[in-house]
PDB file of the backbone (N, CA, C, O) and the ligand in Angstrom, with CONECT records:
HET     ZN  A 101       1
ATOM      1  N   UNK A   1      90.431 -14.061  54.113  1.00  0.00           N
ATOM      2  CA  UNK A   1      89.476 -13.700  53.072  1.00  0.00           C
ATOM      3  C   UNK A   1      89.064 -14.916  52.249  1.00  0.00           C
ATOM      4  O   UNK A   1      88.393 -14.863  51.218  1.00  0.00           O
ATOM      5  N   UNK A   2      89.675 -16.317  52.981  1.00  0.00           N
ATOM      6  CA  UNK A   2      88.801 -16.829  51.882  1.00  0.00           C
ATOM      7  C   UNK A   2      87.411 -17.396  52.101  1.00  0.00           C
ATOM      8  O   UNK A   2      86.896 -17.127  53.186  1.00  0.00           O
ATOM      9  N   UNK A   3      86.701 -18.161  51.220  1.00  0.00           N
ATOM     10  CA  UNK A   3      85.356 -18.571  50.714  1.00  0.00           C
ATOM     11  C   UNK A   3      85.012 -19.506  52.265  1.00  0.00           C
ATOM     12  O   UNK A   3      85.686 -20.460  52.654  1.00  0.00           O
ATOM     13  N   UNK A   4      84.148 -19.098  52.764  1.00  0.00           N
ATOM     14  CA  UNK A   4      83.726 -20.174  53.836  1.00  0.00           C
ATOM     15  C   UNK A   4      82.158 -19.938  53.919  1.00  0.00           C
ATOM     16  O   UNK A   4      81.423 -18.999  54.221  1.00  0.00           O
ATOM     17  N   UNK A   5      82.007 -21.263  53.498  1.00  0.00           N
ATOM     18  CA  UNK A   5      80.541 -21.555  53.479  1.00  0.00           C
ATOM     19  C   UNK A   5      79.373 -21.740  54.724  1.00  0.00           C
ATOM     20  O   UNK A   5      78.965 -22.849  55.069  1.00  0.00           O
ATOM     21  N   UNK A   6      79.011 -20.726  55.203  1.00  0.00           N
ATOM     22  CA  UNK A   6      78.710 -21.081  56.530  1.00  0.00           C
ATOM     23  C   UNK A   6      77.990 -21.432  56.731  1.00  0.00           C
ATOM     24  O   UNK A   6      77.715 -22.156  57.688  1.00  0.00           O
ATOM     25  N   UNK A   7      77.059 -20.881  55.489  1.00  0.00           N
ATOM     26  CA  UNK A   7      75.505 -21.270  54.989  1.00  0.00           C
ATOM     27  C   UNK A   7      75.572 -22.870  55.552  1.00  0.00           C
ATOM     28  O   UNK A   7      75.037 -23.339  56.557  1.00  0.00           O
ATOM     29  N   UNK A   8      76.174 -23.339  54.835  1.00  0.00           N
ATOM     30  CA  UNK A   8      76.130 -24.587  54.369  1.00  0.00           C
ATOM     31  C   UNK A   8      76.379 -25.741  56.148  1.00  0.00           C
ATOM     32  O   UNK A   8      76.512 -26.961  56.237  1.00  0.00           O
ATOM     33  N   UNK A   9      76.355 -24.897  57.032  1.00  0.00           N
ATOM     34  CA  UNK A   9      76.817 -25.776  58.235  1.00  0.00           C
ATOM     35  C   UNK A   9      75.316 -26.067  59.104  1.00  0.00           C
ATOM     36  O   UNK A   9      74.609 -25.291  59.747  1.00  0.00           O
ATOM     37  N   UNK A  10      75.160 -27.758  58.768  1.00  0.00           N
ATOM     38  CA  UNK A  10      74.598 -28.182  59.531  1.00  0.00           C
ATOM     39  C   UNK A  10      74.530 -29.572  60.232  1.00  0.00           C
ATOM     40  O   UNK A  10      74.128 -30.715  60.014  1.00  0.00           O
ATOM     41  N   UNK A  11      75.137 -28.846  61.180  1.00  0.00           N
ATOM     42  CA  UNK A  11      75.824 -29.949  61.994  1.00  0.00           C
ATOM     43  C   UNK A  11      75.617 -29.835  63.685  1.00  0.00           C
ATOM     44  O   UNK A  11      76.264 -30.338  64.603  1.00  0.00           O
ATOM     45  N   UNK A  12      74.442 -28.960  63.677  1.00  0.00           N
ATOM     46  CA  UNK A  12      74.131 -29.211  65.500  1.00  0.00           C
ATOM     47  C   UNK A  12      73.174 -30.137  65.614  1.00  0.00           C
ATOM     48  O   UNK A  12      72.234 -30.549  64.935  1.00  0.00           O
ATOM     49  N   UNK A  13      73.740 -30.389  66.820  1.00  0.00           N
ATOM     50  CA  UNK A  13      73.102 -31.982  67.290  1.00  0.00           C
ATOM     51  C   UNK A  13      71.592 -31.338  67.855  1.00  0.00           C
ATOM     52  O   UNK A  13      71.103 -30.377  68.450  1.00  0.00           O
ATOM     53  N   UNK A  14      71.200 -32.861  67.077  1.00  0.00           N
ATOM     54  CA  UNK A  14      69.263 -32.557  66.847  1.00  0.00           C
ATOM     55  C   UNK A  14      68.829 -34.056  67.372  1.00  0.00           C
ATOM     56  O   UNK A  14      68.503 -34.880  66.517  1.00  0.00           O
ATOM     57  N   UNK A  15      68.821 -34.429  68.787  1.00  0.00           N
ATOM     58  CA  UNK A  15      68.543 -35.656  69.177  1.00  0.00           C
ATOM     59  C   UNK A  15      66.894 -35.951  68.714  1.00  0.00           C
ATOM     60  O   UNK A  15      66.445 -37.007  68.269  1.00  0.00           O
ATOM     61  N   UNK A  16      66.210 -34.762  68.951  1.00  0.00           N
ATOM     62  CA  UNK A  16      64.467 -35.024  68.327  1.00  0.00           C
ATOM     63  C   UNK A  16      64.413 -35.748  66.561  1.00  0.00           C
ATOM     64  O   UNK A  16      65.344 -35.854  65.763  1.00  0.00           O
ATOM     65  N   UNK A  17      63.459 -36.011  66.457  1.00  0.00           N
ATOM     66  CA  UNK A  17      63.840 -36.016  65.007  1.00  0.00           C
ATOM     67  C   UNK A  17      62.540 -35.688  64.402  1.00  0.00           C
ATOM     68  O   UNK A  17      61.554 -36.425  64.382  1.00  0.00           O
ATOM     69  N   UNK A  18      62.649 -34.413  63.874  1.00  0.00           N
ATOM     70  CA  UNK A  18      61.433 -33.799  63.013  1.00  0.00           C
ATOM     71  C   UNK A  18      60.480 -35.086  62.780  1.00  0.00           C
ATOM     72  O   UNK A  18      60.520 -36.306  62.944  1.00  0.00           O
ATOM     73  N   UNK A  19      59.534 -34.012  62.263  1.00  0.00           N
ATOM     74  CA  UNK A  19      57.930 -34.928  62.065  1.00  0.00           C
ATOM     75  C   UNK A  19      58.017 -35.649  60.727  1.00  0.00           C
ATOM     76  O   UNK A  19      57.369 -36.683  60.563  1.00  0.00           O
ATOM     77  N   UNK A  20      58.812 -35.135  59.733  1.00  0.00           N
ATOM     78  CA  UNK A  20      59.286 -35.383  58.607  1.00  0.00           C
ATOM     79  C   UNK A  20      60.060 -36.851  58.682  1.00  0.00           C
ATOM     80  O   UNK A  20      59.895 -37.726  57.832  1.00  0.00           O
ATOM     81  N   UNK A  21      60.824 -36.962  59.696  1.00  0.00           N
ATOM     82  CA  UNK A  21      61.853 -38.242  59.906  1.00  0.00           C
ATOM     83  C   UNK A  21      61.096 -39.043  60.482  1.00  0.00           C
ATOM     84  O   UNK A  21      61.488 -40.196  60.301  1.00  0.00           O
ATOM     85  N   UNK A  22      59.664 -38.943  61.452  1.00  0.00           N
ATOM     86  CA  UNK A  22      59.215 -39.396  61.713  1.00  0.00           C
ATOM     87  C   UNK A  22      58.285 -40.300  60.645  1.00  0.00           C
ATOM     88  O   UNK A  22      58.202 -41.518  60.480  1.00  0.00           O
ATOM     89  N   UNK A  23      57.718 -39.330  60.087  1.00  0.00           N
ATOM     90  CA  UNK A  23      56.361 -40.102  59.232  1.00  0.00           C
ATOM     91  C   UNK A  23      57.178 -40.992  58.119  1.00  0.00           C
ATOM     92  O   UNK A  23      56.662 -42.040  57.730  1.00  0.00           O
ATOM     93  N   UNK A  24      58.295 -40.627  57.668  1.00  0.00           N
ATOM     94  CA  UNK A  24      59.090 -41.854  56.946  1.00  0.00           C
ATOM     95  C   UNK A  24      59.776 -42.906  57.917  1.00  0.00           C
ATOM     96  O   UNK A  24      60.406 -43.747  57.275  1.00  0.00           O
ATOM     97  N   UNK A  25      59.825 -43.091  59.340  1.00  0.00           N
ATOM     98  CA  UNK A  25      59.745 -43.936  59.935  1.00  0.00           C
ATOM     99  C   UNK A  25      58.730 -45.331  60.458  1.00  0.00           C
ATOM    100  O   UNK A  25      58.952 -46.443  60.937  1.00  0.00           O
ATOM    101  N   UNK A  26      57.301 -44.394  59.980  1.00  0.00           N
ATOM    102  CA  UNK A  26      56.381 -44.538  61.143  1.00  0.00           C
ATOM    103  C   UNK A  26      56.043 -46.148  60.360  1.00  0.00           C
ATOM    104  O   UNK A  26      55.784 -47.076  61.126  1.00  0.00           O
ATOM    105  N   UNK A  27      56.057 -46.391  59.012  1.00  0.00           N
ATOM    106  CA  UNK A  27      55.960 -48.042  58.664  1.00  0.00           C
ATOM    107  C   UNK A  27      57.219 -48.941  59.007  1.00  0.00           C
ATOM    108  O   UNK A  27      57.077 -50.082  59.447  1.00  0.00           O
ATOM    109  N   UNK A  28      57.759 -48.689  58.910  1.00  0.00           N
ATOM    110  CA  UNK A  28      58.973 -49.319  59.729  1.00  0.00           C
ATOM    111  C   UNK A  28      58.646 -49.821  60.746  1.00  0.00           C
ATOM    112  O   UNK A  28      58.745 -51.002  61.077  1.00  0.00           O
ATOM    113  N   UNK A  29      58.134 -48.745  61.447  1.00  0.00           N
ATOM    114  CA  UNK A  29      57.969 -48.675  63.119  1.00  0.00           C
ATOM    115  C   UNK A  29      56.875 -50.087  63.165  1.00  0.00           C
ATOM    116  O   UNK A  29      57.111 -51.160  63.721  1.00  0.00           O
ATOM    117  N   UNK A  30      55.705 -49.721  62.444  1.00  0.00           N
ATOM    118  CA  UNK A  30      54.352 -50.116  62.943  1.00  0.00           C
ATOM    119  C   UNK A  30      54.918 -51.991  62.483  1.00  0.00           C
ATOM    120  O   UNK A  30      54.466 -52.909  63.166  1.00  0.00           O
ATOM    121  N   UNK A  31      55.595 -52.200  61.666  1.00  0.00           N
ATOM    122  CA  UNK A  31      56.414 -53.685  61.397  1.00  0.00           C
ATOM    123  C   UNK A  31      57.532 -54.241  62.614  1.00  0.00           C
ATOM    124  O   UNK A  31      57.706 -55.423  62.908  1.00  0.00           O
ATOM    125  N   UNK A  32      58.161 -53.175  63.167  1.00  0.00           N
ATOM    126  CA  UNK A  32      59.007 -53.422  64.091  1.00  0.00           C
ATOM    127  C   UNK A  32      60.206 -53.542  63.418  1.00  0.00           C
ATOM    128  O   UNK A  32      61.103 -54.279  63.828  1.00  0.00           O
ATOM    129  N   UNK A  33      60.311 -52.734  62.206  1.00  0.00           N
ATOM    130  CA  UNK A  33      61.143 -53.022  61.589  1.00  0.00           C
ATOM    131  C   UNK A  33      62.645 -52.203  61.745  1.00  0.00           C
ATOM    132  O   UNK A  33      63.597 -52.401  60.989  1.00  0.00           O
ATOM    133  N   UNK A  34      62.642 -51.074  63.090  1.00  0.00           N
ATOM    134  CA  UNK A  34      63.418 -50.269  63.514  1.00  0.00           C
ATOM    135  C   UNK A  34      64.156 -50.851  64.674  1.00  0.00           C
ATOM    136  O   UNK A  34      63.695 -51.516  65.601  1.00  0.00           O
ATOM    137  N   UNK A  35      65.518 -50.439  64.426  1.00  0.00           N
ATOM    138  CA  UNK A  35      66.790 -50.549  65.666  1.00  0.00           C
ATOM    139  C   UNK A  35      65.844 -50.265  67.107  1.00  0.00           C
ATOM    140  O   UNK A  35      64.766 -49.681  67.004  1.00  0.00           O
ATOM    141  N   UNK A  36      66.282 -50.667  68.247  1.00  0.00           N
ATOM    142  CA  UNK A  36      65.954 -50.309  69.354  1.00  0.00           C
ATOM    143  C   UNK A  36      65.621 -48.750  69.463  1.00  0.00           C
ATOM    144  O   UNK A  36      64.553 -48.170  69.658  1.00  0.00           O
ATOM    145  N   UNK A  37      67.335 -48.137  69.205  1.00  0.00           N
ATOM    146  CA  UNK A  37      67.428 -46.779  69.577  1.00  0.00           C
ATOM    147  C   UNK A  37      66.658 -46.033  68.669  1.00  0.00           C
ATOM    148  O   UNK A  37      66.408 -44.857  68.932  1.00  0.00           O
ATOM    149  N   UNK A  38      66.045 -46.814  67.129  1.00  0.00           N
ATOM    150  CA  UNK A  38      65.470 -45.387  66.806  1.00  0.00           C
ATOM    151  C   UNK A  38      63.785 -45.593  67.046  1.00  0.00           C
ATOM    152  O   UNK A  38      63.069 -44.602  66.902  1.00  0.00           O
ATOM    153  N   UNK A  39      63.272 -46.699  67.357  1.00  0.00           N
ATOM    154  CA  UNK A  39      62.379 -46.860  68.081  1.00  0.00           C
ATOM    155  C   UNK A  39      62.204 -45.975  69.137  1.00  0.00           C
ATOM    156  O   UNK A  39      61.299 -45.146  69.041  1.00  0.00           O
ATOM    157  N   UNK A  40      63.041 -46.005  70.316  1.00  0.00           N
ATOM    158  CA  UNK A  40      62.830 -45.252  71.092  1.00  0.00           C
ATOM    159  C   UNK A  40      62.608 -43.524  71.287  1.00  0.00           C
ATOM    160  O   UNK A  40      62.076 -42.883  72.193  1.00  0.00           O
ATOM    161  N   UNK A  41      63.314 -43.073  69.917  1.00  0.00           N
ATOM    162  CA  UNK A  41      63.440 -41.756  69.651  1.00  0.00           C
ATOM    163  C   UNK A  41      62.364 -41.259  68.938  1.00  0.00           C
ATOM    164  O   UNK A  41      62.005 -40.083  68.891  1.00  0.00           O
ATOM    165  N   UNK A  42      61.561 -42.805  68.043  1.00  0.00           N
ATOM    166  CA  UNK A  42      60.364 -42.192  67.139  1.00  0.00           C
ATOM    167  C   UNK A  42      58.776 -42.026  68.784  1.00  0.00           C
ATOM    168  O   UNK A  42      57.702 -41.435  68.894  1.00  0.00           O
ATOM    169  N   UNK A  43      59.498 -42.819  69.534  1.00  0.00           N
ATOM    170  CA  UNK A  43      58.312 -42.957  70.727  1.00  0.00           C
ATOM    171  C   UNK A  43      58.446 -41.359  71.439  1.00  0.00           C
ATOM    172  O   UNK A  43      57.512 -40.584  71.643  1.00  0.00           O
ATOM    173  N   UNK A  44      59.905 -41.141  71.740  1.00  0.00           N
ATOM    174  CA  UNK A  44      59.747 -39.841  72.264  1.00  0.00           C
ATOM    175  C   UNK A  44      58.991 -38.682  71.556  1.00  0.00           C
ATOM    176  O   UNK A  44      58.518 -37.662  72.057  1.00  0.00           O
ATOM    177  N   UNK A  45      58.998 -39.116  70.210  1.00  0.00           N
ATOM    178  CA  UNK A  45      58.318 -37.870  69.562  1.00  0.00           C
ATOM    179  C   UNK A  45      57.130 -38.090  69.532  1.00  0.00           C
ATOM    180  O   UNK A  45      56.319 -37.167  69.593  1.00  0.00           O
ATOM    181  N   UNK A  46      56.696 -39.626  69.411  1.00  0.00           N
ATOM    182  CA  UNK A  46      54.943 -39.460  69.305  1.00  0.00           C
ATOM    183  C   UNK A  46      54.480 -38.907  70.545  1.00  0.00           C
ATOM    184  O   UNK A  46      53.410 -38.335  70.753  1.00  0.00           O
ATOM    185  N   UNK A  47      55.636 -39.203  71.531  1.00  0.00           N
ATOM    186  CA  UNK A  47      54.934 -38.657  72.920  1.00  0.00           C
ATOM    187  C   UNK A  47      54.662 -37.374  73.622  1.00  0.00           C
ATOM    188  O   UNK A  47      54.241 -37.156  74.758  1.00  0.00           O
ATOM    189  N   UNK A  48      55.140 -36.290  72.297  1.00  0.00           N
ATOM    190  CA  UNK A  48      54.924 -34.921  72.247  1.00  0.00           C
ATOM    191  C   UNK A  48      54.209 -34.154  71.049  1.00  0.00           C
ATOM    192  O   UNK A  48      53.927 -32.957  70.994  1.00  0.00           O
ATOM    193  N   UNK A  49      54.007 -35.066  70.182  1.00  0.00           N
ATOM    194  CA  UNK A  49      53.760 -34.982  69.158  1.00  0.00           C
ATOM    195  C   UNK A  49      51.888 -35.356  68.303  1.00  0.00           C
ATOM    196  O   UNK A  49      51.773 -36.081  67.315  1.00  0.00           O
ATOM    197  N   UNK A  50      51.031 -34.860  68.799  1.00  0.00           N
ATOM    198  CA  UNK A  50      49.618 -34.743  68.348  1.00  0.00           C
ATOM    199  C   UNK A  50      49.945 -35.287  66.637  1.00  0.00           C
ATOM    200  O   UNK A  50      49.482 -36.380  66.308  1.00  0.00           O
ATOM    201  N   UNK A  51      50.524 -34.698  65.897  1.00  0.00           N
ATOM    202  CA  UNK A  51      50.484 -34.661  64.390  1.00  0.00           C
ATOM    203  C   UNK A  51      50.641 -35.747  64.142  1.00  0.00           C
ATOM    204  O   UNK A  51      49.607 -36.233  63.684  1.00  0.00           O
ATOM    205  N   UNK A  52      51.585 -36.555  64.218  1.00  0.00           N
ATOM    206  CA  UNK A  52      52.689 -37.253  63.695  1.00  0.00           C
ATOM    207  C   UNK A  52      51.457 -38.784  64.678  1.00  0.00           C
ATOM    208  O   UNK A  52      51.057 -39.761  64.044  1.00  0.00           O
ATOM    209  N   UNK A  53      51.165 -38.593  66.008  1.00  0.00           N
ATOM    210  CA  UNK A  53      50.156 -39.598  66.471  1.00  0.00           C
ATOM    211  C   UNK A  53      49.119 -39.964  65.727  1.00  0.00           C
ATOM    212  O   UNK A  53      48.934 -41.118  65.341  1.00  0.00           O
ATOM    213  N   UNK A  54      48.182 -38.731  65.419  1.00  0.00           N
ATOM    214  CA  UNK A  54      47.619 -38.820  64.180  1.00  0.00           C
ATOM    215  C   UNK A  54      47.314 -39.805  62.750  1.00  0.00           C
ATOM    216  O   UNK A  54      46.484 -40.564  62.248  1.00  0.00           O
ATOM    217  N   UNK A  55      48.752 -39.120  62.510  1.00  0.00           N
ATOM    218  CA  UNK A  55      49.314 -39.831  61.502  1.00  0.00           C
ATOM    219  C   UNK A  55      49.524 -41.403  61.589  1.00  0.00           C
ATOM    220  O   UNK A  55      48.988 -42.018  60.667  1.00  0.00           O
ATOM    221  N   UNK A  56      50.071 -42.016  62.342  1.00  0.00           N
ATOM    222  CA  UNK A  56      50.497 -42.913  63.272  1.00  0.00           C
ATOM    223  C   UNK A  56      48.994 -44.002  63.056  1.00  0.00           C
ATOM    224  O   UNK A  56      48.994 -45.135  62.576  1.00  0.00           O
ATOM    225  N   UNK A  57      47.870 -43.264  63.550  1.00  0.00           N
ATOM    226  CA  UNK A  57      46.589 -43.717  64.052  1.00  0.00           C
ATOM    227  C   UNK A  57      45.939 -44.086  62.260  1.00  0.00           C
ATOM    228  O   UNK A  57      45.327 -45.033  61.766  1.00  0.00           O
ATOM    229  N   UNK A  58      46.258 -43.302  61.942  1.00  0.00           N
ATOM    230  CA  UNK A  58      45.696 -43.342  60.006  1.00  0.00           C
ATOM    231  C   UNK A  58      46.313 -44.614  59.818  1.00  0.00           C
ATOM    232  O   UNK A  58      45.711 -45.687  59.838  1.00  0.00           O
ATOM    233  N   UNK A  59      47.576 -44.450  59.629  1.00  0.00           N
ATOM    234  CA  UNK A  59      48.472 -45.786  58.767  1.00  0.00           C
ATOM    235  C   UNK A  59      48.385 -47.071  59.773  1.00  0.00           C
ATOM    236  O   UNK A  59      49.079 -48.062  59.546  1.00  0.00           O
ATOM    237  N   UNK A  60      47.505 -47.013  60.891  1.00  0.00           N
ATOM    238  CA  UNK A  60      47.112 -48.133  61.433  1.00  0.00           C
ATOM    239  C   UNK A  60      45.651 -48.528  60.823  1.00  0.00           C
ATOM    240  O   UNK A  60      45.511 -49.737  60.641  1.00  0.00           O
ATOM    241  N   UNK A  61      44.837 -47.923  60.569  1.00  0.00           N
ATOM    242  CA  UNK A  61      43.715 -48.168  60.302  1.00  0.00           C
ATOM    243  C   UNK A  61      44.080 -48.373  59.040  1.00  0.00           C
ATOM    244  O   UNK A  61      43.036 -48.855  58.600  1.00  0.00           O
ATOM    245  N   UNK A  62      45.113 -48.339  57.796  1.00  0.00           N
ATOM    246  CA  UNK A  62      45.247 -48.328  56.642  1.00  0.00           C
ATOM    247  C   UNK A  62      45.774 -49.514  56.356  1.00  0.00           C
ATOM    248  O   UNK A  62      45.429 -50.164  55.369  1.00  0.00           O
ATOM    249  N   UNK A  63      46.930 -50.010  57.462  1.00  0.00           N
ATOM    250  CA  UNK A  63      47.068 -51.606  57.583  1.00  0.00           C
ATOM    251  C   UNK A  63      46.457 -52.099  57.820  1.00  0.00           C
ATOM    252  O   UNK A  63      46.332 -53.109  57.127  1.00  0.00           O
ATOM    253  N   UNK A  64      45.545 -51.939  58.902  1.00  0.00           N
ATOM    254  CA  UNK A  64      44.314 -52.953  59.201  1.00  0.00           C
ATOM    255  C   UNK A  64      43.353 -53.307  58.012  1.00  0.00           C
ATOM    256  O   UNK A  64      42.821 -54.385  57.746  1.00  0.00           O
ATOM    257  N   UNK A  65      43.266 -51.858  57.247  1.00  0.00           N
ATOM    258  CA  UNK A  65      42.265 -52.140  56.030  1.00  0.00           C
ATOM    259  C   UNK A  65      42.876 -53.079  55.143  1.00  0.00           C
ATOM    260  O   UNK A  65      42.156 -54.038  54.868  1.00  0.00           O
ATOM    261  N   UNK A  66      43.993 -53.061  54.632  1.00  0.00           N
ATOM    262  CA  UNK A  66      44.730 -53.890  54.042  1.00  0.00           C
ATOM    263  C   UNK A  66      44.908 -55.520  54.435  1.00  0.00           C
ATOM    264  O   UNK A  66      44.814 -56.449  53.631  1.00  0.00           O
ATOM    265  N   UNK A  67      45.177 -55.624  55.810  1.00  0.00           N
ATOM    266  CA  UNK A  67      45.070 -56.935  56.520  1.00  0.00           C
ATOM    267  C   UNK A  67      43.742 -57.382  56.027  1.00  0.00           C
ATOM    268  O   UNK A  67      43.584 -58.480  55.493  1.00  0.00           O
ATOM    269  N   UNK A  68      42.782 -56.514  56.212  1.00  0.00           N
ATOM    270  CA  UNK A  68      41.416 -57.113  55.909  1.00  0.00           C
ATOM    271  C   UNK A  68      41.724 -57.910  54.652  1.00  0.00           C
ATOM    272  O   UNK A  68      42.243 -59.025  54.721  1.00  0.00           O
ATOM    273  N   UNK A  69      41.469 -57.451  53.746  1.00  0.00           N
ATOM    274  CA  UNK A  69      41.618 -57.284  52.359  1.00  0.00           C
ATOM    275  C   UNK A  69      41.874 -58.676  51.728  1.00  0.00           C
ATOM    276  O   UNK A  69      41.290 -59.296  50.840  1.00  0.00           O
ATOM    277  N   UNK A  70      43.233 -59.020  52.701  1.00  0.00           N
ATOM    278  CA  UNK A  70      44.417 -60.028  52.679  1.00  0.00           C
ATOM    279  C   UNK A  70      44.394 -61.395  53.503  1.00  0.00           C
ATOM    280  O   UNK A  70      45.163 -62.349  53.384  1.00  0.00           O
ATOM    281  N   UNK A  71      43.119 -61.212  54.523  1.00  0.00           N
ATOM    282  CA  UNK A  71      43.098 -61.670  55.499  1.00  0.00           C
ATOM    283  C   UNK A  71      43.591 -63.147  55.116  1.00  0.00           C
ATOM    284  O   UNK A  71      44.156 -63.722  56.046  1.00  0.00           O
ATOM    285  N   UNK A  72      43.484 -63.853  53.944  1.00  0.00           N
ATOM    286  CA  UNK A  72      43.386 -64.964  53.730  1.00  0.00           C
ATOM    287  C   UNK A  72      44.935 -65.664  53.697  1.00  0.00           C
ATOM    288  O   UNK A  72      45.197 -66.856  53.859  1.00  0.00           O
ATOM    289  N   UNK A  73      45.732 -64.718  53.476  1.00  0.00           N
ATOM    290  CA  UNK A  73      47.174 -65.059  53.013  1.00  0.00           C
ATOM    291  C   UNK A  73      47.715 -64.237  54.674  1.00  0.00           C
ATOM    292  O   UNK A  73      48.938 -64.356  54.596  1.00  0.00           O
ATOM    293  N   UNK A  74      47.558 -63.850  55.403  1.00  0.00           N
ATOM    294  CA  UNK A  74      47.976 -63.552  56.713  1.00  0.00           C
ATOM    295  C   UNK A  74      47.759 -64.839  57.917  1.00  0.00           C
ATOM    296  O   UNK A  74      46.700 -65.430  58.133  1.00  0.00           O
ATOM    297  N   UNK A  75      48.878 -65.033  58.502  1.00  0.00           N
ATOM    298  CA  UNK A  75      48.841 -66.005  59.413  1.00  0.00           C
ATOM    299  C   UNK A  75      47.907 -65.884  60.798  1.00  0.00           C
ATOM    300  O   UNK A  75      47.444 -64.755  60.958  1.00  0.00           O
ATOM    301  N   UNK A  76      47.733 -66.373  61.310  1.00  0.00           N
ATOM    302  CA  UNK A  76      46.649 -66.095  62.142  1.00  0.00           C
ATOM    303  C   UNK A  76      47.442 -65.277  63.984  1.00  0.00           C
ATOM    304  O   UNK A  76      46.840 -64.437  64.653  1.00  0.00           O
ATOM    305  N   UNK A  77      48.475 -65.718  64.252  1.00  0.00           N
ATOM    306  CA  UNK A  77      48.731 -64.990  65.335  1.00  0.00           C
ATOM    307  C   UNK A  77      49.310 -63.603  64.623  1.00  0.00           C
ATOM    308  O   UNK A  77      49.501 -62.618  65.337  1.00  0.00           O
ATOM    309  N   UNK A  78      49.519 -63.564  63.535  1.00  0.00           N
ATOM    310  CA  UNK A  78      50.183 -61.859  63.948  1.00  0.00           C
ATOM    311  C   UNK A  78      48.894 -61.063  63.427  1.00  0.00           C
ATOM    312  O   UNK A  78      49.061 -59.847  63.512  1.00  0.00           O
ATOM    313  N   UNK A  79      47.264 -61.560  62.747  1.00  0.00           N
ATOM    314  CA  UNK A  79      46.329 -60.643  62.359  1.00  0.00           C
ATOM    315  C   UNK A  79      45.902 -60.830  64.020  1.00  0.00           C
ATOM    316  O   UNK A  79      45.318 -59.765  64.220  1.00  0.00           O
ATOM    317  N   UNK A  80      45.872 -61.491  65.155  1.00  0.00           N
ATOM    318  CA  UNK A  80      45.663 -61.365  66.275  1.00  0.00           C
ATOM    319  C   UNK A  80      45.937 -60.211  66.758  1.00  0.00           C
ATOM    320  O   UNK A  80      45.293 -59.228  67.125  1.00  0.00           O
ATOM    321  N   UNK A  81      47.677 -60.697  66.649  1.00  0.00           N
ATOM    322  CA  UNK A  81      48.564 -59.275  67.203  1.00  0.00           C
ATOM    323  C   UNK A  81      48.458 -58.063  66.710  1.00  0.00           C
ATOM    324  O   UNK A  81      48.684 -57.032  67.344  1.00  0.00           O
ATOM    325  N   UNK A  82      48.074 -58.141  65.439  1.00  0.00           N
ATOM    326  CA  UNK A  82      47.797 -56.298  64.425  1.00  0.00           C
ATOM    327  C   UNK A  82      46.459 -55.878  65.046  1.00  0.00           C
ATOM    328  O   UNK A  82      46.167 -54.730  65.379  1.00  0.00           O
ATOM    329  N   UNK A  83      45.666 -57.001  65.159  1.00  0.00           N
ATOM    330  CA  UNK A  83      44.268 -56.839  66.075  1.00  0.00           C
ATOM    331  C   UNK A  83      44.265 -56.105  67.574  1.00  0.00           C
ATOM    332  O   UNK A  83      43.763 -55.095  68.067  1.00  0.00           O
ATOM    333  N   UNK A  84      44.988 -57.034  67.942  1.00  0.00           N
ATOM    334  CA  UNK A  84      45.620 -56.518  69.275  1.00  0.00           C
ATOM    335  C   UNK A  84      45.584 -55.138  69.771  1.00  0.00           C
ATOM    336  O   UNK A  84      44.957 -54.529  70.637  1.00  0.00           O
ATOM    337  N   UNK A  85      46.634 -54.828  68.761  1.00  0.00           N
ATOM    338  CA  UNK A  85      47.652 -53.858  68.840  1.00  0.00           C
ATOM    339  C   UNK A  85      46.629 -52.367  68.544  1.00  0.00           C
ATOM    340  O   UNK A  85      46.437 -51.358  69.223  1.00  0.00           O
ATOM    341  N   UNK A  86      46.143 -52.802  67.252  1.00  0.00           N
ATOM    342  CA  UNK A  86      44.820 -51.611  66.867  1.00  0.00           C
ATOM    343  C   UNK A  86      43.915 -51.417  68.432  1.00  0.00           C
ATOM    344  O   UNK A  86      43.783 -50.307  68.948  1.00  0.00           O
ATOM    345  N   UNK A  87      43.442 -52.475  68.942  1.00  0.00           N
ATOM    346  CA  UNK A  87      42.537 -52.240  70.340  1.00  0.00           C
ATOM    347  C   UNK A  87      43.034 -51.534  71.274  1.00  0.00           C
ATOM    348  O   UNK A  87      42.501 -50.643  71.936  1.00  0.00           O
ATOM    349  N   UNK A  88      44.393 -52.080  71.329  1.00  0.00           N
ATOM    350  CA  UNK A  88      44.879 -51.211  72.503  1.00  0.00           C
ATOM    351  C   UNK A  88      45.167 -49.667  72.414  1.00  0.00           C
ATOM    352  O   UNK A  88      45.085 -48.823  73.306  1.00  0.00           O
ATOM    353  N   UNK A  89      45.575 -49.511  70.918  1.00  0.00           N
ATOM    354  CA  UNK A  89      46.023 -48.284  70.715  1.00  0.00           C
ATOM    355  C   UNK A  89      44.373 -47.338  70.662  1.00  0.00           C
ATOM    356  O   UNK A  89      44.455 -46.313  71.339  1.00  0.00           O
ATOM    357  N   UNK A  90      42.858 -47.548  69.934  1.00  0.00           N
ATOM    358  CA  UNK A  90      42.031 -46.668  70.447  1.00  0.00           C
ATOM    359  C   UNK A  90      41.737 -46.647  71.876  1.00  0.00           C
ATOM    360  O   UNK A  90      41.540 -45.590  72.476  1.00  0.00           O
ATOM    361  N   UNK A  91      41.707 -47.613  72.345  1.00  0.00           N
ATOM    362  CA  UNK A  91      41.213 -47.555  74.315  1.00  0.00           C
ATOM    363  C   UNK A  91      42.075 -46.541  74.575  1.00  0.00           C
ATOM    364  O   UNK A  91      41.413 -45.592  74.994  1.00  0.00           O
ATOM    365  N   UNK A  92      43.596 -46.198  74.517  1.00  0.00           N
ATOM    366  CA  UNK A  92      44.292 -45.451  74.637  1.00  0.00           C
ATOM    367  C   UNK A  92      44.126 -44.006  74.717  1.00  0.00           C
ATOM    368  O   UNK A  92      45.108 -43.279  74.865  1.00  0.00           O
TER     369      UNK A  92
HETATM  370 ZN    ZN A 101      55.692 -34.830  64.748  1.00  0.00          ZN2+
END
């Protein structure tokens, strides 16, 4: 009879990681600023994931706007590479 909180159990394994864990990932991500493994886990989700791609596609065009902005204090191979990276991702 005593008090057991069962409510309170959450602890099954959730290898996906909500859209929520995602979109607080997704600047990290777009810097490279994530571990291998959770890189790979934020890719599995964009790769099922319309919303969160979306999303993904915004905060690229929102850095880029910003790069603009900045262009002057940005080094020249990585506004290449953000360049790059934006091209490849609409052809996509
Ligand atoms: Zn999602």
């Amino acid at each position: 009879m005593g008090p057991i909180a069962r409510d309170a159990v959450d602890e099954h394994p959730a290898p996906r990681l909500t859209c929520r864990e995602v979109v607080e990932l997704l600047s990290d991500y777009l810097e490279d600023g994530l571990p291998v493994g959770e890189r790979a886990r934020v890719e599995a989700h964009l790769a099922t994931c319309q919303d969160c791609l979306a999303y993904l596609a915004q905060l690229r065009t929102t850095i880029g706007a910003l790069g603009r902005l900045r262009e002057q204090d940005v080094p020249r191979p990585m506004l290449a590479r953000l360049t790059d990276a934006f091209r490849g991702w609409r052809g996509a």
